[in-house]
C-alpha positions in Angstrom: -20.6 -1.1 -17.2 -18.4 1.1 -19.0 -18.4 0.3 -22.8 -21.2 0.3 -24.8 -22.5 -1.4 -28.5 -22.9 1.7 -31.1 -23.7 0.5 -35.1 -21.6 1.8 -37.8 -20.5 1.7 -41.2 -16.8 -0.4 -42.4 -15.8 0.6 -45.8 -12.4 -1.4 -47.4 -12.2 -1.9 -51.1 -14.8 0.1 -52.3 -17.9 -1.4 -50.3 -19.7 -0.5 -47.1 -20.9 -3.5 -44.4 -22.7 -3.1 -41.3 -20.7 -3.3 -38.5 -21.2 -2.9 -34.4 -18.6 -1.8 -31.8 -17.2 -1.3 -28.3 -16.8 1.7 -27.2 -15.3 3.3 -24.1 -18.2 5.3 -22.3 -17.3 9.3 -21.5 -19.2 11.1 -18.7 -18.4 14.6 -17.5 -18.0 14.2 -13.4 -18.4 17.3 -11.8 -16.5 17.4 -8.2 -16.9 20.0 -6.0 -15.3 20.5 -2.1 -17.3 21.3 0.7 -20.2 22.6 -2.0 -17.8 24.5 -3.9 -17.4 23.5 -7.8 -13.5 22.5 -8.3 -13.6 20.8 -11.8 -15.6 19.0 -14.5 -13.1 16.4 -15.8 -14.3 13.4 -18.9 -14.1 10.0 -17.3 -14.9 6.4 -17.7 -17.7 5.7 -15.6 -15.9 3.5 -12.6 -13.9 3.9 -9.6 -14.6 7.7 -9.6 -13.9 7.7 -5.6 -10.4 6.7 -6.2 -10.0 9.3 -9.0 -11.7 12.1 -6.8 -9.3 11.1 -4.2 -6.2 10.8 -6.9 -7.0 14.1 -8.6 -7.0 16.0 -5.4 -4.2 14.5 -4.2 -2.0 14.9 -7.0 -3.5 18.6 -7.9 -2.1 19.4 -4.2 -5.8 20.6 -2.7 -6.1 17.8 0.0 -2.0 16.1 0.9 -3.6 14.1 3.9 -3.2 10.2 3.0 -4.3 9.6 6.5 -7.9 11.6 6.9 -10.5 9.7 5.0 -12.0 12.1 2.9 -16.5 11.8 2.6 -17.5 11.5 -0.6 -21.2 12.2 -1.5 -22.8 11.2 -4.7 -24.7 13.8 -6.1 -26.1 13.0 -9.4 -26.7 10.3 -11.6 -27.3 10.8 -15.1 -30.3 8.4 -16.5 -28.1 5.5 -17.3 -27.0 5.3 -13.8 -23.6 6.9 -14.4 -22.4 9.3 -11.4 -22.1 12.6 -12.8 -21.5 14.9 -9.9 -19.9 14.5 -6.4 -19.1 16.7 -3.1 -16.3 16.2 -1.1 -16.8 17.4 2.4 -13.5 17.6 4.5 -12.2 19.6 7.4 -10.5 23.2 5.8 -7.9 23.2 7.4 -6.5 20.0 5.4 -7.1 22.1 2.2 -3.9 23.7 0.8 -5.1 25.7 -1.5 -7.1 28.3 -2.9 -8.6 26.2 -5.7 -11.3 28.8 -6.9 -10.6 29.9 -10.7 -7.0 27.8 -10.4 -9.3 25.4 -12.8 -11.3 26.0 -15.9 -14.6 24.8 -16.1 -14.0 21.9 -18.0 -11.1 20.2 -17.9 -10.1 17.4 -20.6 -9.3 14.1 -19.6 -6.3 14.0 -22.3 -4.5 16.9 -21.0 -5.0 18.3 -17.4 -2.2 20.7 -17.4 -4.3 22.7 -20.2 -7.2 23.1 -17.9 -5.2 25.8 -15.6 -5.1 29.0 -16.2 -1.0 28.9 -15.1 1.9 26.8 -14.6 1.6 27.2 -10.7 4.0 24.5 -8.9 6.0 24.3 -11.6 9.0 23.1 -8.7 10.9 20.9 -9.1 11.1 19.0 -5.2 12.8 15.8 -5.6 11.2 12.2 -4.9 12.8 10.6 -2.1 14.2 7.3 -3.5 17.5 4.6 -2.3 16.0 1.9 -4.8 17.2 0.0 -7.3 15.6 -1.0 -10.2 15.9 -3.6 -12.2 15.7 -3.2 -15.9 14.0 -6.9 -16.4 11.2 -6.1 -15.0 10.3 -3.6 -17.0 8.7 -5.7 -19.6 6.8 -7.8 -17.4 5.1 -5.0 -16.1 3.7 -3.8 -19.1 2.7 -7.5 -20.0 1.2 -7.9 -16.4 -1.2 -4.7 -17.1 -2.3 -5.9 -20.9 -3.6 -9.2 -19.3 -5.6 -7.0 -17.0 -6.7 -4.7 -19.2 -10.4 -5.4 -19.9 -12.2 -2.3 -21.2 -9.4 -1.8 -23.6 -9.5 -5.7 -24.6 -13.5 -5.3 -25.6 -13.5 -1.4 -26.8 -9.6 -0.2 -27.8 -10.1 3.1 -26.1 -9.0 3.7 -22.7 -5.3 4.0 -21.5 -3.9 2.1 -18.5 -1.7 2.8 -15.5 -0.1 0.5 -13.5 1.4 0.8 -10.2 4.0 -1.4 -9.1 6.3 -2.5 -6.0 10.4 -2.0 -7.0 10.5 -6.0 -7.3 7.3 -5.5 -10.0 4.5 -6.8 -8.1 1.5 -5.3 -9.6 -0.4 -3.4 -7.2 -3.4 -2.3 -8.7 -4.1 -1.3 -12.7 -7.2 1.9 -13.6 -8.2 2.2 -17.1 -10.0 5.7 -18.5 -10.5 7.3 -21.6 -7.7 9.5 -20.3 -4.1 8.9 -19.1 -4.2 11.3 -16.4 -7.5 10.3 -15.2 -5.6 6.4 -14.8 -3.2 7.8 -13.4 -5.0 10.0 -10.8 -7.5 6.4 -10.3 -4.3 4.3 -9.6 -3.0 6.8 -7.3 -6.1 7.6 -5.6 -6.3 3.8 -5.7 -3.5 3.4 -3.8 -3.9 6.1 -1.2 -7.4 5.0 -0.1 -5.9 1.0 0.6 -3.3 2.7 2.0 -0.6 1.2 0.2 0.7 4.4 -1.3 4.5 3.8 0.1 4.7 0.1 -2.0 4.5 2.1 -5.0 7.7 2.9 -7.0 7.1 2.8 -10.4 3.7 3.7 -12.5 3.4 2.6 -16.2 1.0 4.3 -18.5 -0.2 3.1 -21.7 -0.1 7.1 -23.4 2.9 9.2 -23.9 4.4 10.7 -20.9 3.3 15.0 -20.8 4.4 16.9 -17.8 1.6 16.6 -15.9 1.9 12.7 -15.8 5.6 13.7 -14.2 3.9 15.6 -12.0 1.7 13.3 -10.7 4.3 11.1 -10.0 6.2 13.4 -8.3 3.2 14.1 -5.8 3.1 10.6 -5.0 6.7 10.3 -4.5 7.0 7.8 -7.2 10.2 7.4 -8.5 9.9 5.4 -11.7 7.9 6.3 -14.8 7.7 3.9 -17.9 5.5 4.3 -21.0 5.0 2.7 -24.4 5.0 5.8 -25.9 7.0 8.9 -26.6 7.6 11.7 -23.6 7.9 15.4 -24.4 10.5 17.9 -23.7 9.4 19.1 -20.7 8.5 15.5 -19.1 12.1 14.4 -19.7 13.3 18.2 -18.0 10.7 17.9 -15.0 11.6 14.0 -15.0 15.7 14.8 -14.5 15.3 17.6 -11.8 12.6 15.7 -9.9 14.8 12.7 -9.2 12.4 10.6 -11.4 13.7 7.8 -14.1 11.3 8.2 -16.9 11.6 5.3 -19.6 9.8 5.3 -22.8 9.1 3.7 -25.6 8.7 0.4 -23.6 8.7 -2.2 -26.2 9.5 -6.2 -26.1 12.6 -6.2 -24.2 13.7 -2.5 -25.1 13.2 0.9 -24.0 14.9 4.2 -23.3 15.8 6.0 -20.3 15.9 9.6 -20.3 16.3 10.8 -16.9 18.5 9.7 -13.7 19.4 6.4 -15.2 21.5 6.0 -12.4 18.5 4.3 -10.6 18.4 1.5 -13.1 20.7 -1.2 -12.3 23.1 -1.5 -15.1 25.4 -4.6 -16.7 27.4 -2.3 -18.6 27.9 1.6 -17.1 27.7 3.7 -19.7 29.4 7.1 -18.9 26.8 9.3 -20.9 24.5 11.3 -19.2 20.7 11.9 -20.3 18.4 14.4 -21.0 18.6 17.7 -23.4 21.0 17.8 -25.7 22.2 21.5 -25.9 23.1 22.0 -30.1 25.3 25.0 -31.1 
């Protein structure tokens, strides 16, 4: 169960009433590897094996899709929700030196502000010959609202969807944070092994670097949210190869990197991305 009933107060035209609500349940998860602390990231309680696997994966600590990775529970807090887990895995399949590269906490709204640098800032292009076409786009939004449970009974999670280039949803994670949904969809993916279907994620949030990032690990090459992107998403976006849409609205949105990936009616000869003002 990941929402729970709290009591409030509702005031509108000068009176109070009672009220009671859904909310999304937080939990901190602590995750270490092989006994060493890596993180303590805010989650929704749920699928935290596919976001241990996700994070990891999209952080660049553990690249191996193939190796199963053994994941321990290690505490439970007294509602029942996991609050700390060990990964044990082989170190040679660890490609990093992940000690200090974290802070202690790390927020589940922003996981680029939980390093201490901007360390694999590359830019290594996703490997893409698809198409896409620019009707789906709406119907995959529409496919991840029906699915989209926790939010439907407590409005506060986000939502990422993964999707085949014809639009079939593949799976859909919900958390109180858009990178934790996208790291669960992703992890999601990997660990059913269907991580080369994937070609286009859709988050419910606005688009920050580190969501570009994330796709880029996964070698996705379509991004598409509701919501606004930042400067350096769109930049990262453009040099990584990715098409990243936004403000994905009923039958509208905008593409602001490599829109030569969308299939197009009408070529228009503009390019995107910064616009450089004198």
């Amino acid at each position: 169960m990941n929402i729970a009933d709290y009591r409030g107060l509702f005031y509108q035209g000068g009176k109070f009433s009672k009220v009671e609500d859904v909310l999304a349940i937080e939990v901190a998860l602590s995750i270490s590897i092989n006994e060493v602390p890596f993180t303590v990231t805010m989650q929704t309680p749920g699928s935290e094996m596919d976001l241990v696997r996700g994070l990891l994966f999209t952080e660049n600590i553990i690249r191996d899709v193939d190796h199963p990775l053994h994941i321990d529970v290690i505490t439970k807090d007294e509602s029942g929700y996991i609050t700390a887990v060990n990964v044990t895995v082989p170190e040679k399949l660890i490609l990093k030196d992940f000690a200090g590269k974290r802070n202690v906490i790390s927020a589940s709204s922003c996981g680029v502000c939980g390093k201490t640098d901007l360390e694999g800032l590359e830019f290594e292009k996703v490997n893409n010959s698809d198409l896409l076409n620019p009707d789906n786009i709406e119907q995959m939004f529409h496919k991840v609202s029906l699915q989209q449970e926790t939010f439907k009974q407590s409005g506060g999670t986000h939502a990422a969807g993964a999707f085949t280039i014809n639009g079939d949803l593949i799976c859909i994670r919900e958390d109180i944070g858009r990178h934790n949904a996208v790291d669960k969809a992703i992890g999601h993916l990997i660990n059913s092994k269907k991580i080369n279907q994937a070609k286009c994620i859709t988050v419910s949030g606005r688009i920050s670097y580190e969501i570009v990032s994330k796709a880029r690990s996964a070698n996705i090459p379509f991004l598409a949210s509701v919501s606004a992107p930042s400067s350096l998403a769109v930049d990262y976006a453009q040099e990584s190869g990715i098409t990243l849409m936004a403000f994905c609205r009923t039958n509208k949105f905008t593409i602001y990197s490599n829109p030569q990936q969308v299939a197009q009616k009408n070529k228009i000869s503009e390019s995107t991305g910064k616009v450089n003002n004198k």
